[in-house]
N, C-alpha and C positions, 0 to 999 in steps of 0.2 A: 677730472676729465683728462685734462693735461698726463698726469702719472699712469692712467690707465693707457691713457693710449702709447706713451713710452714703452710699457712691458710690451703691447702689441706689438710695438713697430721694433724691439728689438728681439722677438719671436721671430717676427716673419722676412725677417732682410735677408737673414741664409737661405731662404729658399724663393727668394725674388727669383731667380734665372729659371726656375723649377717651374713657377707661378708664371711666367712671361711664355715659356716655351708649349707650354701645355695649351692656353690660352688664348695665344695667336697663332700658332699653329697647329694647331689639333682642331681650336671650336672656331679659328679664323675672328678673333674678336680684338678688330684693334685698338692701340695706343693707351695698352694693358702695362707698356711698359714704364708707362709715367706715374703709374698707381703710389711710387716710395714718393716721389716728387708731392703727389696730395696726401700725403702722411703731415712732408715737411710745413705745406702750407698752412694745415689745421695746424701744427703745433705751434706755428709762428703767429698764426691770427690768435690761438687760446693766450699764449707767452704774453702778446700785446693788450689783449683786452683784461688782462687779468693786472698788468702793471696800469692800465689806463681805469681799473678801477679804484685802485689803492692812489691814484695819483700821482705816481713819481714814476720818474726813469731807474735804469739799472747802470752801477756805478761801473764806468768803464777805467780801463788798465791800457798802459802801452800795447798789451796783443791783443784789446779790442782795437786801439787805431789803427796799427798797420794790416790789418783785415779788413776793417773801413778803407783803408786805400788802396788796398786790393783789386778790392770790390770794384770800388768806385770808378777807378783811373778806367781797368777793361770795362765796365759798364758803359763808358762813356768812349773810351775809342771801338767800339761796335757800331756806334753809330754811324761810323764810316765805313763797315765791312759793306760788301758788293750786296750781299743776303742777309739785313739784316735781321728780321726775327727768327731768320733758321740760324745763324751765328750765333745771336745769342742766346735762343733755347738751347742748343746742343754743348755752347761752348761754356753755357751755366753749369748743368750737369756732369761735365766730366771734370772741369778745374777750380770751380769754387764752389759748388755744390756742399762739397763735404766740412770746407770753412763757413757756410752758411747755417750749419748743422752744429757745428762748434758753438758759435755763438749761442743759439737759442739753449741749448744745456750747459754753455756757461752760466747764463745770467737766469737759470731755470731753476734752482737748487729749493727753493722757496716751494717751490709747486709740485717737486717730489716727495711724497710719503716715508721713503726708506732710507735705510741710508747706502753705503756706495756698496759694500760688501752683499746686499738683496739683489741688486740689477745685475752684478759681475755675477751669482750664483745663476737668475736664471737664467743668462746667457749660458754658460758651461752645462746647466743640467739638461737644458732643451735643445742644447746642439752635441749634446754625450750619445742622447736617442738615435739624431740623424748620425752618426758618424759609428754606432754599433751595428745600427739595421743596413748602411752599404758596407762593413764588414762583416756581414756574414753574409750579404748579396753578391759580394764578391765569388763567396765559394759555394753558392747554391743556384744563384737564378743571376748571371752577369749581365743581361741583357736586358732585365726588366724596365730600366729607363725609356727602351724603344716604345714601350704602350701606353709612355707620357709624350712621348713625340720628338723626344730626343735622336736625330739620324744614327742611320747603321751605317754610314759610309767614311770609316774611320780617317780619321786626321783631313778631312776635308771639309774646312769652314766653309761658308761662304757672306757677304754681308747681305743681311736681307733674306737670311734662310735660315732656319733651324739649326742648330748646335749637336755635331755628331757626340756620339757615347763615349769616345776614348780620343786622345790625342797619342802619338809613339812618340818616338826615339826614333829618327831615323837609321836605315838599315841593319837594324837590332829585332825587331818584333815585338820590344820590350814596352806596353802600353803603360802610360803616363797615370795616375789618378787626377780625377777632377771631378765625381762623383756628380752634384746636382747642381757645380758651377762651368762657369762656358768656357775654364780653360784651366790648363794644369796650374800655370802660374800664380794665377789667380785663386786657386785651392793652395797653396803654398803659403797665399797673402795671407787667406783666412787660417789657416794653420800656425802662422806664427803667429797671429791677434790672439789664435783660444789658448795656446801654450801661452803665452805672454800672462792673461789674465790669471790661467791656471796656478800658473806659480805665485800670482801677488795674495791669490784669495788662501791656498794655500800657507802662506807667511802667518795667518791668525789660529792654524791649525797647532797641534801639540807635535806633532811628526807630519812626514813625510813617504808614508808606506804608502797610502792610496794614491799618492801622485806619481810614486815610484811606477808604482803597479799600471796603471792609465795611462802612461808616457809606455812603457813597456810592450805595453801587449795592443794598442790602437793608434796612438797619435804617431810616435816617431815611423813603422812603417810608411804608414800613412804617407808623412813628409819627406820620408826617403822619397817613394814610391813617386811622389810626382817630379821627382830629376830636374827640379828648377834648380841650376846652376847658381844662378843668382841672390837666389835664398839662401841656399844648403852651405854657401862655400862662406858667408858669414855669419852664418850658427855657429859652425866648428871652428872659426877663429877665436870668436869672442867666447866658446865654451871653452877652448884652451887656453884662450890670454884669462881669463874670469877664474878658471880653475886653480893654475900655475903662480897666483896671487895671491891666494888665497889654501894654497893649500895648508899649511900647517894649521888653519882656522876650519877646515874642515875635519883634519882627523885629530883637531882637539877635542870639537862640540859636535861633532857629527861622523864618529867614526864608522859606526855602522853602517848608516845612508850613504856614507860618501862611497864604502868599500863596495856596496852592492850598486852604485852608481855606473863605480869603474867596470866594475863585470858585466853590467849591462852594454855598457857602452862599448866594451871592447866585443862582445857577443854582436852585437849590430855593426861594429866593424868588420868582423868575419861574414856574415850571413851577406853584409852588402858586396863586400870581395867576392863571394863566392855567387851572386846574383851578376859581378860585369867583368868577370878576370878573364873574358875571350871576347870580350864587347868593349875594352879599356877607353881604347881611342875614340870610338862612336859616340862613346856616351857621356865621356868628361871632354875631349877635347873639341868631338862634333864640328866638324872640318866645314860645313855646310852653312851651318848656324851661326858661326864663330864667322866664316866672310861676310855672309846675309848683313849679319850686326855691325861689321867694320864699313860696309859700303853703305851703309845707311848714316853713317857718323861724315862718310866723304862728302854724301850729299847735300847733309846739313849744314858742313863747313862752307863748300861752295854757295850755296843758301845765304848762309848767313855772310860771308863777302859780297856777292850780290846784291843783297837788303839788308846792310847793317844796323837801319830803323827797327828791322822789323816786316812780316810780310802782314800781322793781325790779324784777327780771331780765327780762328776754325779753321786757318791754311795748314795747320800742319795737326797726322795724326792725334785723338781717333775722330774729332770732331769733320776732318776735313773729307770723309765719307757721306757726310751727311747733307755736304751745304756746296759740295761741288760735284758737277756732273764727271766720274771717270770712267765711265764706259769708253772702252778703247785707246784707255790710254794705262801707262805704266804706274805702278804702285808710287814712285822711288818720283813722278812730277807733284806726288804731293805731300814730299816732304818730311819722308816718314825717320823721325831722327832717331828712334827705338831709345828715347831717355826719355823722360818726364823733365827734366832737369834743362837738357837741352831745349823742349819743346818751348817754355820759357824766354829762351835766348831766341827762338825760330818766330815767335808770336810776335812781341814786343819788348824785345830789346832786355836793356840790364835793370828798368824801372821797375819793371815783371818780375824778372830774375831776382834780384836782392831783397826786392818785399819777401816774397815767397821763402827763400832760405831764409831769411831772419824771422819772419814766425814759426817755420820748422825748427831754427838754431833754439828759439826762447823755447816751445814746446820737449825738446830734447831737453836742454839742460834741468827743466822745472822736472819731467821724470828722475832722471839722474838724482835728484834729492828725493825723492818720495821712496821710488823701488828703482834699484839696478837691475834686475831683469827685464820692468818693463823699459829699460831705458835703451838695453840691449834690442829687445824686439822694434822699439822704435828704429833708433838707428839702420838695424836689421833693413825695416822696410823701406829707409831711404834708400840706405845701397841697392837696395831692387829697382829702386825706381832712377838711377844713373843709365842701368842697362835694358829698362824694362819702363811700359806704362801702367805701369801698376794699380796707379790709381784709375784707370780705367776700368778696376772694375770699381763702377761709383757705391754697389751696396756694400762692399765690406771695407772699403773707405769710409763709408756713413760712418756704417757699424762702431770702425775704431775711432772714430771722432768721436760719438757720442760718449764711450767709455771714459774717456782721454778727459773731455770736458766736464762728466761729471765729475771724476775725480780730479780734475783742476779747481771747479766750485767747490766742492767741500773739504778740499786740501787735506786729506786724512792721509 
């Protein structure tokens, strides 16, 4: 049961926001959004009842304890928040939610069927379908999202309402991909989760032509195309610091892959030139976006001088939408520090802060011995999440937990 309902739940988490939007606002049926949340619970009641029939516990590790005090410490300081069940509903799901998630496929490996290389395939095979059929909806039927209930009133979110079909670029025209998630960056996140896995499942392959070719002609548009800054500008770091390392190891054992590598990559160098060489400044330096982001860092300093305790749960973005009334008042009084990292220092203090980077520190280094790519992509998503709340979106956070964890359990 347990295994079956994993393949489900990692089937259907890319198309949560699809499932949520259609849902509550099309057939008006709420609190559809909590449906990943009762995936977690059965998986945690089967996890429990199947070790409380064999009798024992499951052996824990240092990065089960400092996620036990994670957990625990903001568990217990909610108790003090102003709202406390909306505090801690909302403020579970968007920052330990996805450690919650970890653990149960840490200590699950017994209760899976397959082994890591089945669940990583049909993650990439069943999200290859979604990611062909909106490229070729791109250039046939762009608009079809609208008859799920996705808005047509581009780049304008709002909380509490429907998720429009496109995000831009400002003063460009140049629309963002985001496909059947509720924001470009957010397609970005998930984009470097299926490239990440891509290349590790790949590793047990003879070559590398069909990953060439699928990277080629779907995914890296794709990742261009949604202009996350924050993504894109440490891909091409770490693919030139990774390359320039390595290279005499590439055109010794991979002369040919590497050589059609280069021509690809300089080809999607040219094509992206030739998509913003009259848009330069809009679009990488974005004058707009680049303050927005610096005045939201001011605010959290001052913030954080203010209440150098800590302001506690759900005061500071995205939870503090949910659990504070801001009708009529400005975005920027509740705290919006546009880091994940910062949100941390904004919530509670360095107690929060330090757990947190020391289970992401131990998480990064144990990739870094397994695969360099995916250790690459991890990192990757750190550095998003410095300038971004990345993990905000909580289903492809899940998603990459679960992967993460099972190939933490079976150490392959």
């Amino acid at each position: 049961m347990f295994d079956r309902l994993t393949k489900i739940f990692i089937v259907f988490l890319p198309f949560y926001v699809l499932f949520k939007v259609f849902f509550e606002f099309k057939l008006w049926i709420p609190y559809l959004s909590f449906v990943k949340e009762l995936f977690i619970v059965i998986l945690l009641w089967i996890m429990s009842y199947e070790f409380y029939k064999q009798k024992k516990l499951p052996k824990f590790d240092k990065l089960d304890y400092l996620i036990f005090a994670y957990i625990l410490y903001l568990s217990l300081a909610t108790l003090f928040a102003p709202q406390f069940l909306a505090s801690f509903i909302y403020w579970a799901r968007y920052d330990f939610e996805f450690l919650l998630v970890f653990l149960i496929f840490k200590h699950s490996n017994q209760f899976l069927k397959n082994d890591l290389r089945y669940y990583v395939w049909l993650f990439l095979t069943s999200w290859a379908r979604a990611l062909i059929i909106w490229f070729l909806a791109k250039f046939i039927w762009e608009w079809i999202l609208t008859y799920l209930w996705f808005g047509e009133n581009v780049n304008n979110w709002q909380v509490w309402w429907t998720i429009p079909i496109y995000q831009w670029v400002e003063w460009t025209g140049i629309y963002r991909f985001q496909w059947i998630f509720d924001w470009p960056n957010q397609a970005a996140f998930f984009l470097l989760t299926y490239i990440g896995f891509l290349f590790y499942y790949f590793k047990w392959q003879k070559d590398y032509y069909f990953l060439l070719w699928f990277l080629s002609v779907f995914l890296v548009p794709l990742f261009i195309y949604t202009f996350s800054r924050s993504a894109l500008l440490w891909v091409i770091i770490w693919t030139i610091f990774v390359f320039t390392l390595n290279i005499n190891h590439f055109f010794k054992k991979h002369k040919k892959q590497t050589i059609k590598f280069i021509i690809i990559f300089l080809v999607f160098i040219a094509w992206f030139w030739f998509l913003i060489k009259d848009k330069v400044e809009d679009v990488v330096v974005r004058k707009s976006s680049t303050t927005w982001h610096a005045e939201r860092m001011t605010i959290w300093i001052n913030r954080f001088i203010s209440y150098p305790l800590g302001q506690g749960l759900a005061s500071s973005w995205p939870a503090s939408r949910y659990t504070h009334n801001i009708e009529g008042k400005k975005q920027e009084d509740f705290y919006i520090p546009e880091s994940w990292f910062i949100q941390q220092l904004v919530e509670w203090w360095l107690i929060w802060f330090v757990l947190f980077v020391s289970i992401m520190s131990i998480l990064f280094f144990f990739l870094l011995n397994i695969d360099f790519v995916l250790a690459v992509m991890f990192f990757a998503v750190m550095m998003m999440n410095l300038f971004l709340h990345t993990f905000e979106a909580s289903y492809v956070s899940i998603l990459f937990f679960i992967l993460i964890a099972i190939l933490y359990s079976k150490k392959e």
